[in-house]
C-alpha positions in Angstrom: 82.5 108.0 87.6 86.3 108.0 88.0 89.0 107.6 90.7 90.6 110.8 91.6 94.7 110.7 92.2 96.8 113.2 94.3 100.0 112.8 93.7 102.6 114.8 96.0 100.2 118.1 96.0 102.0 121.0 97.7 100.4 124.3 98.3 102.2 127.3 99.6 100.6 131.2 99.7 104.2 132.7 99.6 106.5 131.4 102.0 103.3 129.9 104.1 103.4 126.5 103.5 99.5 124.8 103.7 100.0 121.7 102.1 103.1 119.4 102.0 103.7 116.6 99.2 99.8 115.5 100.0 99.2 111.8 98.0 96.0 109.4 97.9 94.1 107.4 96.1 90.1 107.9 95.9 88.4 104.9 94.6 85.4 106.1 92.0 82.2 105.6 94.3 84.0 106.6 97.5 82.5 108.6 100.4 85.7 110.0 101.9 85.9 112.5 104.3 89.1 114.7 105.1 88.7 115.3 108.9 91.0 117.5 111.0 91.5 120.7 113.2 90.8 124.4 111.8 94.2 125.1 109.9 95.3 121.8 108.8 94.8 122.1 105.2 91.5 120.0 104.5 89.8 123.1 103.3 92.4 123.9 101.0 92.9 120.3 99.5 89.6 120.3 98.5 89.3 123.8 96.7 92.7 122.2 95.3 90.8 119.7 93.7 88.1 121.8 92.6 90.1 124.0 90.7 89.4 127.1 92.8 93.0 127.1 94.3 96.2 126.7 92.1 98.5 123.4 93.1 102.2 125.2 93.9 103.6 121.1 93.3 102.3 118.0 92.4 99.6 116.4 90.2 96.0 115.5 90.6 94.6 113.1 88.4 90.6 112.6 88.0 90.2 109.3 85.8 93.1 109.0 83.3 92.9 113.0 82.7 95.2 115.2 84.3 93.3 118.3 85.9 95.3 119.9 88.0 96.0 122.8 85.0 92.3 122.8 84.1 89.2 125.5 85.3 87.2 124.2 87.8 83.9 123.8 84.4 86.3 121.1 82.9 87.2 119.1 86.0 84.0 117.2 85.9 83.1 117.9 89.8 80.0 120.0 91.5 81.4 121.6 94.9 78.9 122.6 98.1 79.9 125.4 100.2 79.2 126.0 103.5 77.1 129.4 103.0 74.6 127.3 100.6 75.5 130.6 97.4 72.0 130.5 96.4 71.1 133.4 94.6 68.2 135.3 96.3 66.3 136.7 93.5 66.2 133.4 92.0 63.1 130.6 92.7 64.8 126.8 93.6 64.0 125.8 90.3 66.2 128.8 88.5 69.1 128.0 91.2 69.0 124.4 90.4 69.0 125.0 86.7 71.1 127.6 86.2 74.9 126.1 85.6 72.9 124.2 83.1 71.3 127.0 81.3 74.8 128.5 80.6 76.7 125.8 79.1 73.6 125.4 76.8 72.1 122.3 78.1 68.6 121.9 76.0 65.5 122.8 78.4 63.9 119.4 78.2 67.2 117.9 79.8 67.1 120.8 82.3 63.5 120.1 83.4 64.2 116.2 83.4 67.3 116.5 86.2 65.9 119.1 88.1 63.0 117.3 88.8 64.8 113.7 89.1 67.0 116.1 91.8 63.9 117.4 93.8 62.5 114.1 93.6 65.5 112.5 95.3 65.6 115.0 97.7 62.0 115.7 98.3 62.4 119.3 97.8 59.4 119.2 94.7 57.4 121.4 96.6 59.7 124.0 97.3 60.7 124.1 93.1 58.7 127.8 93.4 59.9 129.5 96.3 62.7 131.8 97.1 65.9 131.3 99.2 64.7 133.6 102.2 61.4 131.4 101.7 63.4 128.2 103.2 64.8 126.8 106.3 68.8 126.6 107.2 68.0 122.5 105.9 66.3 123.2 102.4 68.4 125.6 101.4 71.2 123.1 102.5 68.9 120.4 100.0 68.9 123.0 96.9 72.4 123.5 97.2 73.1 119.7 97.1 70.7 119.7 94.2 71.9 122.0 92.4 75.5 120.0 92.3 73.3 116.5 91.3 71.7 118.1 88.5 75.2 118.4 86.9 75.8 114.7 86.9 79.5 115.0 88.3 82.0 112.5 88.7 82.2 113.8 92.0 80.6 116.2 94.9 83.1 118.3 96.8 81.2 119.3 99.9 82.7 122.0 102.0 81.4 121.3 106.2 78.3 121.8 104.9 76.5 120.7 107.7 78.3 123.4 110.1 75.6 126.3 109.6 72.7 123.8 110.9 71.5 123.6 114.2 72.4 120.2 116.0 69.0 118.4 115.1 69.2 119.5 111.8 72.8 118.1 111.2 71.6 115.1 112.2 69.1 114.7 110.2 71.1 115.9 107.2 73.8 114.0 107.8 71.5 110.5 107.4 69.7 112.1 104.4 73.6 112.8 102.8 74.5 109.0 103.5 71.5 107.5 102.1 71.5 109.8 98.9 75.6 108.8 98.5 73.7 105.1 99.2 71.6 105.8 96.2 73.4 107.5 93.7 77.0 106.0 94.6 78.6 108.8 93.1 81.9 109.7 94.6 81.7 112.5 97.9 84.6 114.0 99.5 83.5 116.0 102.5 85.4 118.2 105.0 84.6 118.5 108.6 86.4 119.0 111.9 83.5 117.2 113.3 84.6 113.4 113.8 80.7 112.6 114.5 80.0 113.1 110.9 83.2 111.5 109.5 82.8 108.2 111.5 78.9 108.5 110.4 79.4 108.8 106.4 83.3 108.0 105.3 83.6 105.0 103.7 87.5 105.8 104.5 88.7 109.2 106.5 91.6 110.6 105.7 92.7 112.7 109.2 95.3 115.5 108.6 97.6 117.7 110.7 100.1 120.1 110.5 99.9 120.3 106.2 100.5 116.4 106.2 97.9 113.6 106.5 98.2 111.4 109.6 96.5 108.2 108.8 93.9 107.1 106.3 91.3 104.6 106.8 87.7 102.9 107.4 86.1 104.4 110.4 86.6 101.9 112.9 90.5 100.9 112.1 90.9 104.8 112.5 89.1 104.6 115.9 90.5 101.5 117.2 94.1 101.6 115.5 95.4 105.0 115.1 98.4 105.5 113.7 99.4 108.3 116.2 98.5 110.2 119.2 97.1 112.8 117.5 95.1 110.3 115.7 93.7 108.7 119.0 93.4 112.1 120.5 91.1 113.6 118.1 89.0 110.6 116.6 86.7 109.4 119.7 84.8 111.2 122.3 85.6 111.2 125.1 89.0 111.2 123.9 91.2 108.4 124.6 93.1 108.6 128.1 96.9 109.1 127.8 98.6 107.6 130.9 102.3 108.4 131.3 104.4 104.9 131.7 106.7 104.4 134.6 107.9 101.3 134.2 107.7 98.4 131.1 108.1 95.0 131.5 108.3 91.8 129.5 105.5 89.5 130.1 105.6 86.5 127.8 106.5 88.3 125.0 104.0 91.6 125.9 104.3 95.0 127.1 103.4 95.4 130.5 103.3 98.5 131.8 103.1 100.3 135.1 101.3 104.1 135.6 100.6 106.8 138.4 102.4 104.0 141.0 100.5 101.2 139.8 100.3 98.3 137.9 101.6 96.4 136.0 98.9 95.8 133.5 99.8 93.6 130.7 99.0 94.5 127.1 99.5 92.6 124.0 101.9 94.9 122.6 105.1 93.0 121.4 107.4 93.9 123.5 110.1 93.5 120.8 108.0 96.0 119.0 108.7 99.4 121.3 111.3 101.7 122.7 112.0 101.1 126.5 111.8 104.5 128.2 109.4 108.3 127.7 106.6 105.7 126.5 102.8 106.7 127.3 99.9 104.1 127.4 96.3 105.3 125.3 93.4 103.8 126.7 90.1 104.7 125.7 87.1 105.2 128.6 85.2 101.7 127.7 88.1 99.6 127.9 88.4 101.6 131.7 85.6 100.1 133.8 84.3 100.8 137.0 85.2 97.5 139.0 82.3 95.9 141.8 85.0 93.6 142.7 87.4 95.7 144.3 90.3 94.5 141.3 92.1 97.2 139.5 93.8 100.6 140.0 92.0 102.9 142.4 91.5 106.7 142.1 89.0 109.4 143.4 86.1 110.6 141.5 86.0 113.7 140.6 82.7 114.5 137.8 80.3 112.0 136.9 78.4 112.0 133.4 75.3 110.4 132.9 74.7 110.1 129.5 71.6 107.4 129.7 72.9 104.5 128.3 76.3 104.4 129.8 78.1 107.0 132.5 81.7 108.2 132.2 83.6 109.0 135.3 86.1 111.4 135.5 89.0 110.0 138.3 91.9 111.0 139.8 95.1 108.5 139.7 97.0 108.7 143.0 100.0 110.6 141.4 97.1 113.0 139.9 96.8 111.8 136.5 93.8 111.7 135.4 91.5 109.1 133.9 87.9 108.6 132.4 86.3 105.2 132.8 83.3 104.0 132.0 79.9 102.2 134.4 77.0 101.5 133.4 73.9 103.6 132.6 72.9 103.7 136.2 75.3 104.5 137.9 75.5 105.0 142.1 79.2 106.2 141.6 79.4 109.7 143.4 82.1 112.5 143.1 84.8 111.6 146.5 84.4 108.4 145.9 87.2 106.3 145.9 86.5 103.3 143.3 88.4 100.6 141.7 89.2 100.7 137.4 89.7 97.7 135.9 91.5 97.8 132.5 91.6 96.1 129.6 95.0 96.0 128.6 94.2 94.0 125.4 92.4 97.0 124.2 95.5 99.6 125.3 98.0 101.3 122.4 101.5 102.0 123.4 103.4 105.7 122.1 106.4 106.5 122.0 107.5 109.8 122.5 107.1 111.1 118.8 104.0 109.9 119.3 104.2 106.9 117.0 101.3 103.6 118.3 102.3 100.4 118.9 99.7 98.0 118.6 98.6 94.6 119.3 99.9 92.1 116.8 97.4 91.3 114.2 
């Protein structure tokens, strides 16, 4: 295993800029996950690394070898696509064992990963059978196989999940964290899916517009982004954005005032942020339905039972709206009128760039 390095990777087709002056560090043993919209590059960074798409700048570094110049068979890494490639006149066993047959490996060896690889991901029974023999799932299995049994430094898997149906990704997506738990070889995996990236990344690395926003562990992306596109797209529901109308200083904190009301005080330095076009982030738990009558009122417009808890969709006086949260049973109704009590310890401050401001550590 080895720690991969991208340093300043630029990737333009033309005058189409994809990629601009990309840089991280991937620790050998990671399970990092690039996560973003359609478009933003992730895709492209990983073939990038592969070897399957030429770097227009930079370097990329896998141990103490420079690879960026080198074909994707001397790079070291197995890659998984999202259409599985299998070949369909071949039996699992022959897919599995083919790379190896044509770089020479001796048969014994063959046999001996191959069925270490079924073994690990109890496909021994399916060694025999065709492609078109095999669920979406197994032949998402073989694939994954058939990168083990070249013993890389590291997998490159490309939303591999996205051609399962939802119980199926599920399931796959436990059985890819607790093979990563087993082998602890490095992964990097693309998705636009933040369910999977907050489910396997050890750190996700969240990109937009050709650049990378923020990288990090799952939760500090969650409950510390490092923009509003950040909090935006990691979280479901996604985070509520509340347009600030006043700001105040309230023993050393932010407090803010929204849709006519407040203030609610956060503990935001206020030193820290600009005094005017601000907007406060504030995700649905840390916006509870109040029994007590405290808090800012609004009319309820949907209600979502989701079992455990129930998110309510409101409407602020000035119309802004807001999701909160109650509790899994719920006797909120739609024309309601209820009262939202917010934690404004748990609120993020942006300014209009759309830079956070959070709580002092």
């Amino acid at each position: 295993m080895a720690d991969i390095v991208l340093n300043e990777v630029s990737k333009s087709f033309g005058a189409v800029s994809v990629l601009d002056k990309v840089s991280m560090h991937i620790k050998s043993g990671e399970f990092i996950v690039f996560l973003g919209p359609s478009g933003c590059g992730k895709s492209t960074l990983l073939r990038m690394i592969a070897g399957l798409e030429q770097v227009s700048e930079g370097e990329i570094f896998i141990g103490d070898r420079r690879v960026d110049q080198l074909p994707p068979n001397e790079r070291g890494v197995s890659m998984v696509f999202q259409n599985y490639a299998l070949y369909p006149h071949m039996s699992v066993r022959d897919n599995m064992s083919f790379g190896l047959q044509n770089v020479g490996t001796p048969k014994d060896e063959i046999a001996r990963r191959v069925d270490e690889a079924a073994r690990m991901l109890e496909i021994g029974q399916l060694l025999d059978r065709k492609p078109a023999q095999l669920s979406g799932g197994q032949r998402q299995r073989v694939a994954i196989g058939r990168a083990i049994v070249r013993e890389p430094v590291a997998f490159l898997l490309d939303e591999p999940l996205s051609n399962l149906d939802a119980g199926l990704r599920v399931r796959t997506r436990v059985e890819l964290a607790q093979l990563h738990h087993r082998i602890g070889t490095t992964m990097i995996f693309v998705t636009h899916d933040q369910t999977e990236a907050m489910t396997l990344a050890s750190r996700i690395v969240v990109m937009n517009n050709r650049r990378i926003e923020q990288i990090g562990k799952p939760m500090e992306i969650y409950s510390r982004p490092a923009s509003r596109f950040v909090a935006a797209f990691v979280g479901s529901p996604a985070m509520n954005f509340l347009p600030v109308t006043g700001v105040s200083d309230a023993g050393g904190f932010a407090a803010i005032s929204f849709a006519g009301q407040g203030p609610v005080t956060t503990t935001v330095p206020f030193t820290d942020i600009p005094k005017d076009k601000l907007t406060f982030g504030i995700r649905a738990e840390a916006a509870r339905i109040s029994r007590e009558g405290q808090g800012v009122t609004g009319v309820v417009d949907v209600v979502e039972r989701l079992g455990e808890r129930t998110l309510v969709y409101v409407s602020l006086p000035d119309g802004t709206p807001l999701i909160a949260e109650d509790e899994g049973v719920s006797a909120v109704e739609p024309g309601q009128t209820v009262h939202i009590a917010i934690d404004g310890g748990a609120g993020i401050i942006f300014d209009e760039p759309g830079k956070a401001y959070h709580a002092a550590k």
